[in-house]
Backbone as a ProteinNet text record, in pm:
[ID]
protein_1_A
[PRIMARY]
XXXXXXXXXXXXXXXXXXXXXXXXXXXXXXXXXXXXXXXXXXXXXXXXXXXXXXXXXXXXXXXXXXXXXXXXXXXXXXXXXXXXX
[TERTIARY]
-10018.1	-10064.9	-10141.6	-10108.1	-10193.6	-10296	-10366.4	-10545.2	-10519.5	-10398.5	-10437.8	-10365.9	-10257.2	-10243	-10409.9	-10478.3	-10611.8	-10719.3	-10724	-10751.2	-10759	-10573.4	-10567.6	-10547.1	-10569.3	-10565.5	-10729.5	-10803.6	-11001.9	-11002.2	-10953.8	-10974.6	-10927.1	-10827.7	-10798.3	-10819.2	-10849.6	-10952.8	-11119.4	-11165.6	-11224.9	-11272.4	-11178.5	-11179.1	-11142	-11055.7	-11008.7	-11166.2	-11261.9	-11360.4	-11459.8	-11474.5	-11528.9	-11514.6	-11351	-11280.8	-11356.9	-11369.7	-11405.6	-11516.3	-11594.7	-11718.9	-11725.1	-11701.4	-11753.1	-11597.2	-11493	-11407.8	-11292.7	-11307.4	-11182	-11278.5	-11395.8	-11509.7	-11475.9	-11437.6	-11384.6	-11326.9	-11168.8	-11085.9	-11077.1	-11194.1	-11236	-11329	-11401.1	-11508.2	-11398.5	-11323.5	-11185.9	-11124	-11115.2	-11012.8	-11089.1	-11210.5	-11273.3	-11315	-11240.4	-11286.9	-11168.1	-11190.9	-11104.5	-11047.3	-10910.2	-10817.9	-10816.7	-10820	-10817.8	-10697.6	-10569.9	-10414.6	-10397.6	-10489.1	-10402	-10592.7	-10652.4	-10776.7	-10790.2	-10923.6	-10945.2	-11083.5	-11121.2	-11308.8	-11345.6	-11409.5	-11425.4	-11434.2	-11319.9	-11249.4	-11310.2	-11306.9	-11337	-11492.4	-11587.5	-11667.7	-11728.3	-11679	-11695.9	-11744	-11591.9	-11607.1	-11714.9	-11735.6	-11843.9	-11948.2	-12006.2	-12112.3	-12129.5	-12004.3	-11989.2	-12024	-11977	-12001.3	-12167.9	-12209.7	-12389.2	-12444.8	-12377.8	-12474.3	-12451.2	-12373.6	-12384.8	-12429.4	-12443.7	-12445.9	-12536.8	-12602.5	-12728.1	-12666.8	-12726.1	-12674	-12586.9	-12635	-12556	-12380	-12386.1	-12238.4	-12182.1	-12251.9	-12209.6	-12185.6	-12258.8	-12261.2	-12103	-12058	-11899	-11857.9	-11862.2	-11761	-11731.8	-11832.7	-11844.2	-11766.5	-11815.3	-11735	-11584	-11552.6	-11435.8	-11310	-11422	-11314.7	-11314.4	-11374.4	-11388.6	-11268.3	-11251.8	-11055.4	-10974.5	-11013.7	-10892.4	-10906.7	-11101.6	-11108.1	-11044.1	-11094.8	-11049.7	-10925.5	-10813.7	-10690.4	-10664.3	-10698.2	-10658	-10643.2	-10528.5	-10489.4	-10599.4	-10647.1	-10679.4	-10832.7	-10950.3	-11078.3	-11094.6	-11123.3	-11081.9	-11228.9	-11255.9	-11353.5	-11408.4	-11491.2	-11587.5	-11668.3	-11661.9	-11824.6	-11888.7	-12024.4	-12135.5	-12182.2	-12196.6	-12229	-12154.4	-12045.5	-11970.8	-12008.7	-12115.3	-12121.5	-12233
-7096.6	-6959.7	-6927.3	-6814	-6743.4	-6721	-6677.6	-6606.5	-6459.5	-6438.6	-6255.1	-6243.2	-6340.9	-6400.1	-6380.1	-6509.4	-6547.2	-6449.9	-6329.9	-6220.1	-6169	-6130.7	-6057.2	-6043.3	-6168.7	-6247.9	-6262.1	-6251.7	-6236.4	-6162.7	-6059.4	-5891	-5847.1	-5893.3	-5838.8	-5898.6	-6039.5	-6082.8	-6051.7	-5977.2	-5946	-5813.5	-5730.1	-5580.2	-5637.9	-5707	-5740.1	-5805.1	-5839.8	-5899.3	-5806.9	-5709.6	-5585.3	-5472.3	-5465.4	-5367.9	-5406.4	-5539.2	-5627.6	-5526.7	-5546.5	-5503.1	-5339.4	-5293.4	-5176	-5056.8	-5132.7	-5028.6	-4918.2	-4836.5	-4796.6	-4759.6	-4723.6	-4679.3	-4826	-4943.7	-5069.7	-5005.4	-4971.6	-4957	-4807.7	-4736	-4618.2	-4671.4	-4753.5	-4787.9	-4862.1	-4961.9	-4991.6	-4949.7	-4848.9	-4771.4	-4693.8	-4697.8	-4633.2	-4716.6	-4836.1	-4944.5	-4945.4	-4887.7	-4875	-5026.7	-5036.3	-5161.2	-5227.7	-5174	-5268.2	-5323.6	-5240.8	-5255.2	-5383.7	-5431.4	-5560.4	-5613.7	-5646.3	-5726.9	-5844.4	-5869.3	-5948.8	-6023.1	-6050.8	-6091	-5993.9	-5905.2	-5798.4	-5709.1	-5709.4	-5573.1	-5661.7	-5747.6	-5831.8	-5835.4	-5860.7	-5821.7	-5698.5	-5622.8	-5453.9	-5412.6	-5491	-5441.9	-5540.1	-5618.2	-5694.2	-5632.1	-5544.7	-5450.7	-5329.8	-5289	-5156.1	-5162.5	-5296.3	-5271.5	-5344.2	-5373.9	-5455.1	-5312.5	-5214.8	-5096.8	-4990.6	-5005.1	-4964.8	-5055.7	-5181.1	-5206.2	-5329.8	-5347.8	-5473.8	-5636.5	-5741.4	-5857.3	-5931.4	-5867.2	-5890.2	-5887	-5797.4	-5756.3	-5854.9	-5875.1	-5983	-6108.9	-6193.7	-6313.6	-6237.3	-6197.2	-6161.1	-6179.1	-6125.3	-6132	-6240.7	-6332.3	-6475.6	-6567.5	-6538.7	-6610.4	-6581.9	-6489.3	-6402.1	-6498	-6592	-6599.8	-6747.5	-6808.6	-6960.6	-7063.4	-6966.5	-7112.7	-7000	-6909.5	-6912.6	-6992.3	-7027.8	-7119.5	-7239.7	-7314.5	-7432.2	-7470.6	-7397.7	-7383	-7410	-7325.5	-7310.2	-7468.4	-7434.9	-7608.7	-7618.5	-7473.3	-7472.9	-7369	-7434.9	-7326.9	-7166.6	-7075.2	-6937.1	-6973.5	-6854.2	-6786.7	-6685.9	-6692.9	-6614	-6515.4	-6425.5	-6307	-6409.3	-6360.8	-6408.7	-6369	-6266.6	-6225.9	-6287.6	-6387.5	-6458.2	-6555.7	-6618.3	-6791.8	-6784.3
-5175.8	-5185	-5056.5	-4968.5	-4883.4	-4866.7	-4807.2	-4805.7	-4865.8	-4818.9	-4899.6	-5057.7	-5109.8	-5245.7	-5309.6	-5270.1	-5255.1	-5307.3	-5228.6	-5218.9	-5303.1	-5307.3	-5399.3	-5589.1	-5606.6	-5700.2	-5731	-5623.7	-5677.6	-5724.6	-5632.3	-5669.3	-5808.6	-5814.7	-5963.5	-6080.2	-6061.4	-6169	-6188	-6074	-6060.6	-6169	-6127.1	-6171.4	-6316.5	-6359.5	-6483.2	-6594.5	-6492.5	-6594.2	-6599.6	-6502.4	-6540.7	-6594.8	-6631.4	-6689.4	-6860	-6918.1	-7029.7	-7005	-6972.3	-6998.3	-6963.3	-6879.7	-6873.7	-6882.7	-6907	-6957.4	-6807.6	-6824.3	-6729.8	-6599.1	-6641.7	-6467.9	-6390	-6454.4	-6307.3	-6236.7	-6310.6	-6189.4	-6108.7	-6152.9	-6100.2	-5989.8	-6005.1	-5884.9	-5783.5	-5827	-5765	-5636.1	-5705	-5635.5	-5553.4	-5510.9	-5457.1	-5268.5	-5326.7	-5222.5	-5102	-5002.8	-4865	-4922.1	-4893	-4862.6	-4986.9	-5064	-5246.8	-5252.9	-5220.1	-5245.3	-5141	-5068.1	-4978.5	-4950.4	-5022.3	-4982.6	-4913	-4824.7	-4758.9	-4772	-4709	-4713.3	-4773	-4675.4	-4642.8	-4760	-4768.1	-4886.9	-5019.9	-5034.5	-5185.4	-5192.2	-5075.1	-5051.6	-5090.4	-5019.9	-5087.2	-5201.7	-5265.7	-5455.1	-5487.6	-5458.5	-5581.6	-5551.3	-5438	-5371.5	-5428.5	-5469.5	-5547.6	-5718.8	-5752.9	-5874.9	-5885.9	-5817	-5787.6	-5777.4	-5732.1	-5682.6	-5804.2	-5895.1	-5980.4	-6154.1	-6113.7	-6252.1	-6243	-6112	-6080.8	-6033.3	-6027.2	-6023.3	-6137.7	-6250.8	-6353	-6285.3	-6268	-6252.7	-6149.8	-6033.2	-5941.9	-6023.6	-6133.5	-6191.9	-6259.7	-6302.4	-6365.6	-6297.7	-6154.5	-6072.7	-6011.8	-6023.2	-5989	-6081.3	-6191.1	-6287.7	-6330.7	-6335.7	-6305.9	-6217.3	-6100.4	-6004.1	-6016.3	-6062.3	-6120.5	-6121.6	-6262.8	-6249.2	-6144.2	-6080.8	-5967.6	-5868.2	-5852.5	-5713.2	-5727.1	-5860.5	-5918.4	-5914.4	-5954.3	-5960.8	-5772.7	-5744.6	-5555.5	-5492.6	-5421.9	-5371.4	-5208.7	-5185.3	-5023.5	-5064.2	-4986	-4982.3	-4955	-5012.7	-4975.1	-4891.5	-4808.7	-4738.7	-4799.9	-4877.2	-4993.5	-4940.8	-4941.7	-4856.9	-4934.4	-4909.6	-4886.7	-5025.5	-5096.5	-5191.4	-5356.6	-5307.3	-5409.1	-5379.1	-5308.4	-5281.5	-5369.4
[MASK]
+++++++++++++++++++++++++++++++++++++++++++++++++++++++++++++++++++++++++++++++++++++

């Protein structure tokens, strides 16, 4: 698997564990994030910023956990923003 697989596979488990909790405003805050459709650092970065700025650290610990068995699963280390380490 790729870095932007990688990516894009955070991202949408991402949005998928916040959709659980807070319902369709995820993929409204989502979609609000320049470069969602092909994410990177950066862009994955973003969203976990967007939904922190709307919903506190709480929301970051989901998004953390969220991405767990994808890291686990991963045969190769992604490059995490800073705000997912």
């Amino acid at each position: 698997m790729n870095d932007k697989s990688l990516y894009s596979n955070a991202a949408e488990a991402i949005v998928k564990a916040q959709e659980a909790i807070i319902g369709p405003l995820a993929h409204d805050i989502a979609d609000k994030v320049v470069g969602i459709d092909n994410p990177d650092k950066k862009v994955l970065g973003e969203l976990v910023k967007r939904y922190e700025s709307v919903f506190g650290q709480a929301s970051v610990e989901t998004c953390k956990d969220a991405i767990k068995s994808l890291l686990a699963k991963s045969e190769k280390d992604i490059d995490l923003p800073e705000i997912l380490q």
